[in-house]
C-alpha positions as CSV (number, residue, x, y, z in Angstrom):
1,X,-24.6,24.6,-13.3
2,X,-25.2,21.9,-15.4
3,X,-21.8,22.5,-17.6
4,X,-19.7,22.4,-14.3
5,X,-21.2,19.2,-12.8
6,X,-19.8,17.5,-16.0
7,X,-16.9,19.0,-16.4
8,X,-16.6,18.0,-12.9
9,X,-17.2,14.3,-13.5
10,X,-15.0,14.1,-16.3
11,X,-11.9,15.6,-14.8
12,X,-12.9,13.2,-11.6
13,X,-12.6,10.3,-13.9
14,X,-9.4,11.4,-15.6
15,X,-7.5,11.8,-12.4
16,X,-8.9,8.7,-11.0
17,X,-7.0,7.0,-14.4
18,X,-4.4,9.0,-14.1
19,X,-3.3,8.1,-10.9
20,X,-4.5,4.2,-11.3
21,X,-2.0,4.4,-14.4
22,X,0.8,5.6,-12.0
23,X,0.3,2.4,-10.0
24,X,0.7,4.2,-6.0
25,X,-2.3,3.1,-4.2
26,X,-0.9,5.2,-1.1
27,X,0.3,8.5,-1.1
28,X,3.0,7.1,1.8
29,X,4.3,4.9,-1.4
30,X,4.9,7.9,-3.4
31,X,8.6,9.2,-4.5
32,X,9.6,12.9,-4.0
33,X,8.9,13.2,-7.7
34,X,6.0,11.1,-7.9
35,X,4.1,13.3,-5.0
36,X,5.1,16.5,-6.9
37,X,3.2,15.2,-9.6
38,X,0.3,14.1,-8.1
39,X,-0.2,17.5,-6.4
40,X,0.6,19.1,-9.6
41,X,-2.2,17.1,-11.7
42,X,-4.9,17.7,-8.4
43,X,-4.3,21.7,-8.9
44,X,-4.7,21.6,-12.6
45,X,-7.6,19.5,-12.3
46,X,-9.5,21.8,-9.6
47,X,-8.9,25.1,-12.2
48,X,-11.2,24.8,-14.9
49,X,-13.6,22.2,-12.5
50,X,-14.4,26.1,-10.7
51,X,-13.8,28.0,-13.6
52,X,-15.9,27.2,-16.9
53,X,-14.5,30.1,-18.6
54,X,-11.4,27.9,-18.8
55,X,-11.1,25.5,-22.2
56,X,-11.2,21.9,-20.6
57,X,-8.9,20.7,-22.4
58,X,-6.5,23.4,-20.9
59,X,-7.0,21.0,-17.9
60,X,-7.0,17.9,-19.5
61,X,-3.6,18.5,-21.6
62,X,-1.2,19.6,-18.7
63,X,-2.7,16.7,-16.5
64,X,-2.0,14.2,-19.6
65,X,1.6,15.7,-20.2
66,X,2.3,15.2,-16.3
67,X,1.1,11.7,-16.6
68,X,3.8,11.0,-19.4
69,X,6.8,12.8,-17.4
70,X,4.9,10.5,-14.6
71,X,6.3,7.5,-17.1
72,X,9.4,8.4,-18.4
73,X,11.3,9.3,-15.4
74,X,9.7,5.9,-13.7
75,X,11.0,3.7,-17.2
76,X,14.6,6.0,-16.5
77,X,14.6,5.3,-12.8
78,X,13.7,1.2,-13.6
79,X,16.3,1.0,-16.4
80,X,19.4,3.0,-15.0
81,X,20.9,3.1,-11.0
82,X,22.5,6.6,-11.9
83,X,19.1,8.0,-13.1
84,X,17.4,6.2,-9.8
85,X,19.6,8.0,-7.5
86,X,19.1,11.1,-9.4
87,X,15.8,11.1,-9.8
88,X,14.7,9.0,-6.5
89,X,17.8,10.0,-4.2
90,X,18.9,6.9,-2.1
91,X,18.4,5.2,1.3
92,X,20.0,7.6,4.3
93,X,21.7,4.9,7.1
94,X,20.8,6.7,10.3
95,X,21.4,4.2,12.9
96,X,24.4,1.8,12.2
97,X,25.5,-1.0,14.6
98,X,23.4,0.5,17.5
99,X,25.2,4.0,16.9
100,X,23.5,6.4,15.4
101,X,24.7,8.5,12.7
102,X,24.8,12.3,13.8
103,X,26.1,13.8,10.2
104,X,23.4,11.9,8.1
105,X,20.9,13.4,10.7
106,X,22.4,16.9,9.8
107,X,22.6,16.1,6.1
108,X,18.4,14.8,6.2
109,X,17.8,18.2,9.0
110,X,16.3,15.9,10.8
111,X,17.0,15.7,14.8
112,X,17.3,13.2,17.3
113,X,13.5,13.3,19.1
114,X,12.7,13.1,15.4
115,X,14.2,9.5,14.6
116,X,13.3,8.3,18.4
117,X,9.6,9.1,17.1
118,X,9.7,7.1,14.4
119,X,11.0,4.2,16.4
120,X,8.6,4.2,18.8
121,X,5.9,4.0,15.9
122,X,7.8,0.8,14.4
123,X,7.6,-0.3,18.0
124,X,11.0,0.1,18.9
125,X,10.7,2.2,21.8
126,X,14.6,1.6,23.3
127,X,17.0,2.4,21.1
128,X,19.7,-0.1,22.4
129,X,17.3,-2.6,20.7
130,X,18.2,-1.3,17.5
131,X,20.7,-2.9,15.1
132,X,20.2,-1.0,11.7
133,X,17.5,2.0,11.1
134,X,17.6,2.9,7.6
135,X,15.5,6.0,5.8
136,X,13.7,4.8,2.3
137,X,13.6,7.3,-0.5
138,X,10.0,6.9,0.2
139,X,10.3,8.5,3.6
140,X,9.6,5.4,5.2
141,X,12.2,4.1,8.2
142,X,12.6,0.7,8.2
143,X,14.3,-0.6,11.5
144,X,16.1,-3.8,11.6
145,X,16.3,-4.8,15.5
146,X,19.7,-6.5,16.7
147,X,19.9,-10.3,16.9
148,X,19.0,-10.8,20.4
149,X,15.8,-8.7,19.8
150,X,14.5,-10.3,16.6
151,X,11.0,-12.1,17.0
152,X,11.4,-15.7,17.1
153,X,10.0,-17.8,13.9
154,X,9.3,-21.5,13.6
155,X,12.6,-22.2,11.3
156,X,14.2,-21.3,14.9
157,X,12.4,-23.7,16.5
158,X,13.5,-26.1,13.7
159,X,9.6,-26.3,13.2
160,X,8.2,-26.7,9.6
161,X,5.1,-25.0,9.8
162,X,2.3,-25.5,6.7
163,X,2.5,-22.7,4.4
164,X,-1.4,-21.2,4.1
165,X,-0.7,-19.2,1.2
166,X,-2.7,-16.3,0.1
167,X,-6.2,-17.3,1.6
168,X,-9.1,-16.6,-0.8
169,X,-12.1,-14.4,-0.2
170,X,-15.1,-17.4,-0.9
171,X,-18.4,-15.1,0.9
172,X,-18.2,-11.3,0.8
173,X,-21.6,-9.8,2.5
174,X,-23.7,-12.4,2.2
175,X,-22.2,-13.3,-1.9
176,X,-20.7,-16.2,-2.3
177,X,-17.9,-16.1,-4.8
178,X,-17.8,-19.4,-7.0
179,X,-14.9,-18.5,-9.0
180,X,-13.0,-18.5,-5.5
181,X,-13.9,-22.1,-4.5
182,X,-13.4,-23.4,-8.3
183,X,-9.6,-22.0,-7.3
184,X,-9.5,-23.7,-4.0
185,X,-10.8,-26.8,-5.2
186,X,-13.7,-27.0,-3.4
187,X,-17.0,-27.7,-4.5
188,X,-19.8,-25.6,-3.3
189,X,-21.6,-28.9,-1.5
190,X,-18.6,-29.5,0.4
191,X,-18.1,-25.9,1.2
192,X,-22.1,-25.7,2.7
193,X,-21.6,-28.5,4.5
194,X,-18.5,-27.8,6.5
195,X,-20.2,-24.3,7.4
196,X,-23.8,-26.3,8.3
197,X,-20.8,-28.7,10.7
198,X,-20.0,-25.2,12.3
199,X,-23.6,-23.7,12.9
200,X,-24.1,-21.9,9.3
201,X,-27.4,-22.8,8.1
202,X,-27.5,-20.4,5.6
203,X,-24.3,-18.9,3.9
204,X,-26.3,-15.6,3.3
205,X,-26.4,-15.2,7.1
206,X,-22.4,-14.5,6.9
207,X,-20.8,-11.2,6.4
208,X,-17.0,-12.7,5.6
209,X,-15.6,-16.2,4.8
210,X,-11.9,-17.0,3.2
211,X,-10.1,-20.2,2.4
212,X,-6.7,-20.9,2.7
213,X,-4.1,-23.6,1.3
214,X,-4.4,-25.9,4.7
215,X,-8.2,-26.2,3.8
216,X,-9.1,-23.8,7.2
217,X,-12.1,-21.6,6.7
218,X,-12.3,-18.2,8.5
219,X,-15.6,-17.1,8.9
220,X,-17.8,-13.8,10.3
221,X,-21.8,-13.7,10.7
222,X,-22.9,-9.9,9.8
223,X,-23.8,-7.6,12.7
224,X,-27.1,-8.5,14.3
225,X,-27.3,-12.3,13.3
């Protein structure tokens, strides 16, 4: 019992790596290849986990092998355009200029209630509101809505809005996170104060605080405070 708990830990581990080292956090993300692979190394994996009869490195040595096919055809795909539509296939048009394409829906088998779900999922629920609706090699449809449709944004308005950047995590449960407001350029005296200005006596009391570029805190007490 003892031998498969471990074995079980250390295959855990590997495919953890493994599939850190491919760099797909999200299994939506993946390529056709790429997901091939990845269910590939989780049945190799689960073999010699059940079976200790099974030399572990009869696991280990397939998974590792994958992992390096993994890389090559990824270093092909980035270097060539010929290998990336081999390997990757390429973007399927389906809805061009508010028509939509019935022989690429034939070519993908895919039919007509099937796009119309998608839309309504990117929140496109009328499809004369649609401009372009193109299938990633990911799976993924991204819609491009027609002029008239588009959200409005403040370069419309001829507004110049202040840019917030990437907004910086400075209390996370009740930790504050000093390297965060060294980056932000705010000292921790400042930062205390401008929470006591809002009601914060104690930082420890908060569940969630950020920063952003314009200076404004965002802020969240934990449950029950």
């Amino acid at each position: 019992m003892l031998i498969v708990f471990f074995r079980t830990l250390i295959l855990y581990f590997l495919v953890v790596i493994v599939m850190r080292i491919m760099g797909k956090p999200q299994i939506g993300e993946l390529q056709p290849y790429e997901l091939v692979i990845a269910i590939m190394i989780s049945e190799l994996a689960a073999i010699p986990m059940s079976d200790t009869e099974i030399p572990l490195l009869s696991g280990i040595i397939p998974i590792v092998t994958l992992l390096l096919a993994q890389i090559t055809l990824a270093y092909w795909s980035m270097k060539s355009e010929k290998m990336r539509k081999i390997i990757c296939g390429r973007p399927s048009i389906l809805i061009e200029r508010g028509l939509i394409k019935e022989s690429e829906l034939r070519h993908l088998r895919m039919n007509i209630n099937d796009l119309l779900e998608q839309l309504r999922v990117k929140n496109f629920p009328n499809l004369s509101e649609v401009d372009y609706a193109i299938l990633e090699t990911n799976g993924e449809l991204s819609v491009i809505p027609k002029v008239e449709n588009r959200p409005l944004i403040t370069k419309d308005l001829g507004i110049k809005a202040p840019n917030p950047g990437l907004p910086l995590s400075l209390i996370i449960d009740g930790k504050m996170i000093r390297a965060n407001l060294e980056k932000a350029r705010l000292s921790e005296n400042k930062f205390l104060e401008t929470l006591h200005e809002q009601g914060i006596n104690n930082y420890k009391d908060l569940f969630f605080a950020s920063v952003d570029n314009t200076g404004a805190i965002t802020w969240q007490r934990k449950e029950g405070l």
